[in-house]
Residue, then its C-alpha position, 0 to 999 in steps of 0.5 A: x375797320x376795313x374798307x375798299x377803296x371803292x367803299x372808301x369813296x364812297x364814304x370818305x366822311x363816315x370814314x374819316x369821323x370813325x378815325x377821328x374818334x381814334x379808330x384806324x381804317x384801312x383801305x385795300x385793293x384787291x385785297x391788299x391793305x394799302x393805306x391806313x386812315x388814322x386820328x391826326x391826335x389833335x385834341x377837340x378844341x374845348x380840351x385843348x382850353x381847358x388844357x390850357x388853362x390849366x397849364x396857366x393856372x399850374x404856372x401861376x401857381x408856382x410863381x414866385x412874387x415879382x419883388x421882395x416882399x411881394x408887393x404888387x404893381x399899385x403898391x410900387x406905383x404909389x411908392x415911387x410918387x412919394x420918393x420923386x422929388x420936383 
């Protein structure tokens, strides 16, 4: 899209909601392109979480168990009360 700086002016937040949707507008005066208004490519905030989510989730996943045999905080907690000796 092409606007004037004069149209720009005018409507800078119809412009800038076209260039987020990853839209260039350019800018001329008269006649000649001098600036470009394009999407930042900063993801809406809903899919950034689910982005990240998912990288936890695809973490969690992949990892491997925190001691041999698999055992889980509990079960580390209540062996070390029966082995201390008072």
């Amino acid at each position: 899209m092409q606007r004037t700086l004069r149209e720009s002016k005018a409507k800078l937040s119809e412009l800038v909601a076209c260039a987020s949707r990853g839209e260039d507008v350019f800018i001329t005066v008269r006649g000649q392109v001098k600036a470009r208004l394009t999407s930042a490519g900063v993801p809406q905030p809903g899919k950034l979480g689910e982005a990240w989510a998912e990288e936890l989730r695809a973490r969690h996943r992949k990892m491997k168990p925190p001691t041999p045999g698999g055992l889980t905080i509990e079960q580390i907690l209540a062996e070390d009360r029966e082995n201390r000796v008072f």
